[in-house]
N, C-alpha and C positions, 0 to 999 in steps of 0.2 A: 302310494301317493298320499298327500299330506291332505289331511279335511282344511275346508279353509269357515271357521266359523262367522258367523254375520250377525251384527246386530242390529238395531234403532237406536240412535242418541238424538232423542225428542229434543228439536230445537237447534241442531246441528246439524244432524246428519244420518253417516252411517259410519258403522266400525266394521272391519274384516280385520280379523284373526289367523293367522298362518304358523301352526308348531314346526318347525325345521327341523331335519331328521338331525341334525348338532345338539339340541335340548332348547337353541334360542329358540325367539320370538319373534317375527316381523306383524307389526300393529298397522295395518292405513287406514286412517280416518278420511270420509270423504264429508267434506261441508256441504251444506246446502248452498254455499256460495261458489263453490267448485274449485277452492281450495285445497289439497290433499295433503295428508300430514304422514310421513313413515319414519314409526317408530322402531327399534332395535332393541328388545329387552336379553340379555345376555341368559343364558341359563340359569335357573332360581334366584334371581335376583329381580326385587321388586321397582327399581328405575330401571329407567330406561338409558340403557349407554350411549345412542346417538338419536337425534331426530331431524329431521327434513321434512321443510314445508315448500312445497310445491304449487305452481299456480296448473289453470289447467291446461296449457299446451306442451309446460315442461312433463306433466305429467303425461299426456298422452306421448307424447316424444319418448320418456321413457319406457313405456309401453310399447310401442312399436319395437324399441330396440331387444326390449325383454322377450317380444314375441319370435324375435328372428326376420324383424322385415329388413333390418338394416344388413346383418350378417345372420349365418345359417351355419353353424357350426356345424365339423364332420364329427360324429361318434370317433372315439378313438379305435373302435375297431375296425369303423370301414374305413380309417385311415390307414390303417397297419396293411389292412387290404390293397389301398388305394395306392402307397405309398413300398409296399413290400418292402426292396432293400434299398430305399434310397435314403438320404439323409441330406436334412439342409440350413443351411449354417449362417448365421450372421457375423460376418468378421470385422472389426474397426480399427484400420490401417493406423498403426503410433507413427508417430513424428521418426522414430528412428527402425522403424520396419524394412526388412530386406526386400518389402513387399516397392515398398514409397520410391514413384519418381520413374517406375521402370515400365516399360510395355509390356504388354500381357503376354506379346509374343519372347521376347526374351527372355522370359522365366520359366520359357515350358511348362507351364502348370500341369497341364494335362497331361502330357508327356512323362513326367516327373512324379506327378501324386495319383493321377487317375481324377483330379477334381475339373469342374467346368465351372467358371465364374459365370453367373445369370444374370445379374446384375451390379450394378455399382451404384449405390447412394450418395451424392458429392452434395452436401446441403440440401437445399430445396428440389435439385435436379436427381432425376432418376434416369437410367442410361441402361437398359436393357438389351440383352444379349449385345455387350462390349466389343468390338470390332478389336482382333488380335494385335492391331496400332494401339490400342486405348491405352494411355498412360496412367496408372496407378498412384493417387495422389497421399500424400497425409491426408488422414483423417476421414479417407472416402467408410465408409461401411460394402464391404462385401459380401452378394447374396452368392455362397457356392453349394453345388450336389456333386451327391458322389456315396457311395456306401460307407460303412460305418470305418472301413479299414482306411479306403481314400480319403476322406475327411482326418483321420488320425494322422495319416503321412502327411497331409499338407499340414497341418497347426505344429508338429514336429521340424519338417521340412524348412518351414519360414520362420521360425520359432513363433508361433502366434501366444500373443499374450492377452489379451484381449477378445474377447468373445461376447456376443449378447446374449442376453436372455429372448426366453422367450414370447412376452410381450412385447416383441418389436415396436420400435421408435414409431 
């Protein structure tokens, strides 16, 4: 675990200090006015490559998030755990997809690849577990599982060309 240094800046504030196990540096300075300043010093380099000055709600906002109130991320290995052979996919349906325009039930997805659509992203609208009526639009995003083989059959199968990452939209 990283020591996190602290000092006094008489007439300001206070400084903390954070060495990252990278070689950078993360700097926050807290004002006496309740200002926050987070600095970025890149590895042996004497400026600092970005800086952010924060008021104090944005800061504690931050905080909160950093701490896990907002999300609680799973360890990757008790997701391996969690998740054993499953696999899950974000697919974004092109204008000219053998996917586009058709019901879920006429493609036999499952039938076909071993995959199960969980959801459908159509803009703003989210449509979870899609009723085998639900028509497949351009440009919807598709949430599917399926193991690592079923997932390969279907992006094969439909020729998917498009795939998300995984910092989902």
């Amino acid at each position: 675990m990283s020591e996190i240094k602290e000092c006094d800046l008489p007439g300001i504030g206070k400084k903390f200090t954070l060495q990252l196990d990278s070689g950078d540096k993360l700097v926050i300075v807290i004002h006496s006015s309740g200002e926050r300043e987070v600095f970025k010093f890149i590895k042996d380099k004497d400026e600092p490559s970005s800086v952010t000055a924060l008021n104090d709600e944005e800061a504690r906002q931050i905080g909160a998030i950093l701490s896990g109130t907002y999300f609680q991320p799973i360890l990757e290995e008790e997701q391996k755990l969690t998740m054993k052979n499953v696999t899950m996919e974000w697919i974004k349906v092109v204008t000219d997809s053998t996917l586009a325009n058709k019901k879920i039930k006429e493609l036999n997805i499952r039938k076909t690849t071993g995959v199960s659509i969980t959801t459908i992203i159509r803009g703003e609208t989210v449509i979870p577990n899609p009723s085998p009526s639900e028509v497949i639009k351009p440009l919807d995003t598709l949430i599917i599982v399926g193991n690592n083989e079923q997932i390969k059959n279907f992006i094969s199968t439909f020729e998917i060309k498009q795939r998300l990452e995984n910092d989902r939209q």
